[in-house]
N, C-alpha and C positions, 0 to 999 in steps of 0.2 A: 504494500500500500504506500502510496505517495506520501510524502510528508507535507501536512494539510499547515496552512497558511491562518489557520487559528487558532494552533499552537496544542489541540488537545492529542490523546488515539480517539480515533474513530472507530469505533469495533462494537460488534452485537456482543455481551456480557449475559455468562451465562445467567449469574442472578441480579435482582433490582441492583443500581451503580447507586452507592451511598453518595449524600450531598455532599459527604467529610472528601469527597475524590473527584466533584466537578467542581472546574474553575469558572466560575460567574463573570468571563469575558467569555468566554468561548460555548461556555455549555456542554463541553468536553471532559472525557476524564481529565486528569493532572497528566502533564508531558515535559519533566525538568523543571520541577516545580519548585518556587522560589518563596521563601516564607518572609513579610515584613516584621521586623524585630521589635517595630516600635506601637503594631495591634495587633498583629499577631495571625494577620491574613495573607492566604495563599493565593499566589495565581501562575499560570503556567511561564515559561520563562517567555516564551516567546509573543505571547499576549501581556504581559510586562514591558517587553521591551519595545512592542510598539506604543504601547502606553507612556514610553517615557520619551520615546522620539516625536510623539506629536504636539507634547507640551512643551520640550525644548524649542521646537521648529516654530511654535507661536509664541515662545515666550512666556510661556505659564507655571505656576509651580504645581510641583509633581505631586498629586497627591491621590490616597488613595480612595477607588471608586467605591468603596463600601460606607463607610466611617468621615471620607473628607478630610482627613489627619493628612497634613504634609510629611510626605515622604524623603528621611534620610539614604540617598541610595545606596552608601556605601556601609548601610546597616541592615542591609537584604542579603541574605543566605541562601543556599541550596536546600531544602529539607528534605535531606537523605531520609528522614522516615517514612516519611510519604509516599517517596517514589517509590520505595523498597512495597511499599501497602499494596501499589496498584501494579506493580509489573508480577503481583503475587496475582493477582485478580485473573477468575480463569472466561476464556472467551472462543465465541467460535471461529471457524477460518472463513473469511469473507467470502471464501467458493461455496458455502453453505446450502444458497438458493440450487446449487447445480448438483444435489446431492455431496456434496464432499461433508461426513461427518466429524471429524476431527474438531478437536476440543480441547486448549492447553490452557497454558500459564500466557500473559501476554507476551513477556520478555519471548518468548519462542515462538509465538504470530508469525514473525518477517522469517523463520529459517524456513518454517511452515509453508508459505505463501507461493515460495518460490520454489519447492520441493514439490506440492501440487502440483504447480504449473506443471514441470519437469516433467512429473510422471504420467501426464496427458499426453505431452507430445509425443515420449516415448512409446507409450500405446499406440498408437496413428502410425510410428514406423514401424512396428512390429506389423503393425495389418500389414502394411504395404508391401511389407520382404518378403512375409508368409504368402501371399498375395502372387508378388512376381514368382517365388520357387514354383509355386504350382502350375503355372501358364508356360513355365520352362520345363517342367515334368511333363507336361499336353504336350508340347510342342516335341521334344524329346522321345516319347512314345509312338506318335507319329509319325516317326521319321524309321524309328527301327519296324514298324510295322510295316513300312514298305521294302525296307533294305533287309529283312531275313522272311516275309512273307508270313507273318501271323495269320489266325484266321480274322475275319472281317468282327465276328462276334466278339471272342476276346478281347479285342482292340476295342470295340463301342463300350464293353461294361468295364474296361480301367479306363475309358474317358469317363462314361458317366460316373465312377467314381470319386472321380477328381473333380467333377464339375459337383457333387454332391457336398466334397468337403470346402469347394469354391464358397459354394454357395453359407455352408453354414459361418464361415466367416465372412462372411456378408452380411452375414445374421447378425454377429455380433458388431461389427461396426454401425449398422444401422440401432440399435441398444446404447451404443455408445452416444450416438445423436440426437435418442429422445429427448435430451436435456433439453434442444437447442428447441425441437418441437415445443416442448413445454413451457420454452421463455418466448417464443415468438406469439403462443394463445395468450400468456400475461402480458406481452406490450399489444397485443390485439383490444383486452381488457381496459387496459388503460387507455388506449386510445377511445374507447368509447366513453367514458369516464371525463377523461379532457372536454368529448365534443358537448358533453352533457352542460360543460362547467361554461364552454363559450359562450352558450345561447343563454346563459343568466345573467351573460354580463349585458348591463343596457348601453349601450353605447351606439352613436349614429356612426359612428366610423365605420368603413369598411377596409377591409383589410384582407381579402382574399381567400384563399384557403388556408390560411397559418392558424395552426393549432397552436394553444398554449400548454407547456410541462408546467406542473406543479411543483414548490418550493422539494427540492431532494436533498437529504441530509449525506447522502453518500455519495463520494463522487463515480463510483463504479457505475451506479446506476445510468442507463443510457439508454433515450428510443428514438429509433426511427421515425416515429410517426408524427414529430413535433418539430415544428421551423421558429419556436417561440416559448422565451422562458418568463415563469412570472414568480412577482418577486416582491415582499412588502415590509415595512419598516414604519416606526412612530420618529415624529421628529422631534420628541422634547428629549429622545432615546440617545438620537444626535445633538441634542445641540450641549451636552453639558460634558463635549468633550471624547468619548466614543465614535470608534468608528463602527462602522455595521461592514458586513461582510456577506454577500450571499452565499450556497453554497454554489461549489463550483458546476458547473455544468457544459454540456455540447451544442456546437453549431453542429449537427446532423448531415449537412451536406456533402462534409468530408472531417470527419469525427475530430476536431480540435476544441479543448476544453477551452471554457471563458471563468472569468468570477466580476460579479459586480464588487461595488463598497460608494459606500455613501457617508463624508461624512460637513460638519460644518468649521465654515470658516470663513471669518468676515461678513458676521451677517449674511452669509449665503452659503446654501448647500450644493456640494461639489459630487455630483455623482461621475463615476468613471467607471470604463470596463477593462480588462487584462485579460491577456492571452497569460493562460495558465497552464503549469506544466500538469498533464493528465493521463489517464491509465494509458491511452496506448502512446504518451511519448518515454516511456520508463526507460528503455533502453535506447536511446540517443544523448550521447553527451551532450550536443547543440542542437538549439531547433531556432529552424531559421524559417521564417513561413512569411511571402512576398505576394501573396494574393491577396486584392481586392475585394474584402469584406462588404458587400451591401447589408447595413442594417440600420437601425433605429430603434431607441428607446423612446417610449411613451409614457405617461401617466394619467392613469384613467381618473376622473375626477367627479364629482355630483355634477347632477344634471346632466349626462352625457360628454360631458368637458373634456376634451382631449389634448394634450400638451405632448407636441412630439419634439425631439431632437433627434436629427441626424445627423450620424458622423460626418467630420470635416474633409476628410484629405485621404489618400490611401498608405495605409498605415503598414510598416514590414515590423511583423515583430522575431527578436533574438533572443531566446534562454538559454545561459549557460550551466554548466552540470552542478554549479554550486547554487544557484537560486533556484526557485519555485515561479516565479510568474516575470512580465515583462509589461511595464507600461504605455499603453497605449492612448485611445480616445477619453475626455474627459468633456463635459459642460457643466453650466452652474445656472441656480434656481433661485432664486430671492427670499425670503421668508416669507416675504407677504402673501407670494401668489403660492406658495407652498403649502399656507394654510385651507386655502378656499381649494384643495385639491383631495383633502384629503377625506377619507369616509371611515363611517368607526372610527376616528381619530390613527388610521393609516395612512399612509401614503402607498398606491398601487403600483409596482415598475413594473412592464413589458419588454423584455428587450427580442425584436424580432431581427430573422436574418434569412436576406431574400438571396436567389442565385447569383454563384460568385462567379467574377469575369474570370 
């Protein structure tokens, strides 16, 4: 699994995840968890440290989001107990949904993860060799049937033998792909589910056939059947300093992950989106992506109000193997007209993405 940019693990836990082990930025379990010495609250290191780069970058003092106490930084610790609590915590393998039962300690998740992988591919090349031996055994039989003169009989029942054992490995390969069956009827599911959710939405806009994905808290998760993610947040959540973070997700067209984040500054709210590094860039050291994103974020508002922004320029974005995302498109919103947009005291984001050149 990627290492997610809000700083928690992201893992299904076998039993309820005590509150003593989610960090209240992220909503995540704890991941390098940093204990203030001066109240006595935890938060993950990496949701700390954005927390303290955006108060330096505005000039504010650091303080902490629970209690309000100004923050000594160089009186913030590691709390080896902690982490030691939750890398004890037992969890499943995130191939879960695909049948994979396996069940450990977290600290052994990641050797897990990738040893799964492993042992699927290897399967696939097992069929295959097995596979080609047999069609070289046909072929093989064949040939001595004609060069020492077998009878015609013989020779049809060790074909059909071999095509009998063809076939039951065939059997099993197709066993092997129910999985893929069974997740294509769940994003079938879903998809009916999304279209249910558009036609509630009232809005005069038209906007074609784009379906909207619902908020995913995992970034594995991925469907085809959606050109549009939605996405919602309170701004009183922003404006005291916080940044919001959506979960990561895909432009479908050619599977490259995004994440929003929304936060405030100067009287105005900066929404931006990022090419983020996602499950299938895991194995590229750099990712360098030079196409011409067509999209736009909108925000649905009362009374049918729609506020679009679209992107300015064509954007090339590059990750190196040591970061997680890469900055790209941003625009910015006023307070004023922020307010009169929002419903249930939300603010709605769509961000859609039409064919790219």
């Amino acid at each position: 699994m990627a290492e997610s940019i809000v700083g928690g693990y992201d893992y299904v836990f076998i039993t309820d995840l005590s509150e003593d082990f989610v960090c209240t930025l992220c909503h995540l379990a704890f991941k390098n968890p940093l204990q203030i010495e001066e109240c006595g609250h935890t938060f993950c290191k990496l949701c700390f440290d954005q927390m303290v780069d955006h108060a330096e970058s505005n000039s504010l003092d650091i303080t902490c989001p629970l209690d309000r106490k100004k923050i000594d930084v160089s009186r913030v610790f590691k709390d080896k107990s902690c982490e030691r609590k939750v890398l004890n915590l037992m969890v499943k393998c995130p191939n879960f949904v695909d049948d994979c039962d396996w069940t450990g300690e977290l600290r052994e998740a990641l050797v897990h993860e990738t040893e799964c992988c492993k042992n699927k591919t290897m399967f696939n090349r097992q069929m295959d060799e097995k596979l080609n031996q047999l069609l070289n055994r046909m072929i093989e039989l064949e040939t001595n049937a004609k060069s020492h003169g077998l009878k015609l009989e013989e020779k049809d029942k060790q074909i059909e033998n071999l095509i009998a054992q063809n076939e039951n490995l065939i059997a099993q390969n197709e066993n092997q792909n129910k999985k893929i069956d069974n997740q294509s009827k769940q994003m079938e599911d879903q998809a009916k589910q999304i279209d249910n959710l558009v036609q509630q939405v009232n809005i005069t806009h038209q906007y074609g056939n784009n379906m909207i994905m619902k908020n995913i808290g995992d970034e594995t998760t991925f469907s085809p059947f959606c050109t549009a993610f939605q996405w919602k947040f309170m701004p009183d959540e922003v404006r005291y300093g916080c940044m919001k973070y959506s979960p990561p997700f895909y432009n479908v067209m050619n599977p490259i992950c995004f994440q929003l984040r929304v936060h405030y500054v100067d009287n105005n709210f900066r929404i931006a989106l990022y090419r983020y590094r996602g499950k299938y860039d895991h194995f590229n050291d750099e990712i360098e992506v030079t196409k011409d994103f067509s999209f736009d974020i909108r925000i649905f508002g009362k009374n049918g109000k729609v506020t679009t922004f679209e992107k300015r320029n064509n954007m090339k974005y590059t990750i190196s193997q040591s970061k997680t995302k890469s900055y790209g498109w941003w625009n910015r919103i006023n307070d004023d007209e922020i307010g009169s947009l929002t419903i249930d005291g939300y603010v709605n984001l769509h961000c859609f993405f039409n064919k790219t050149t």
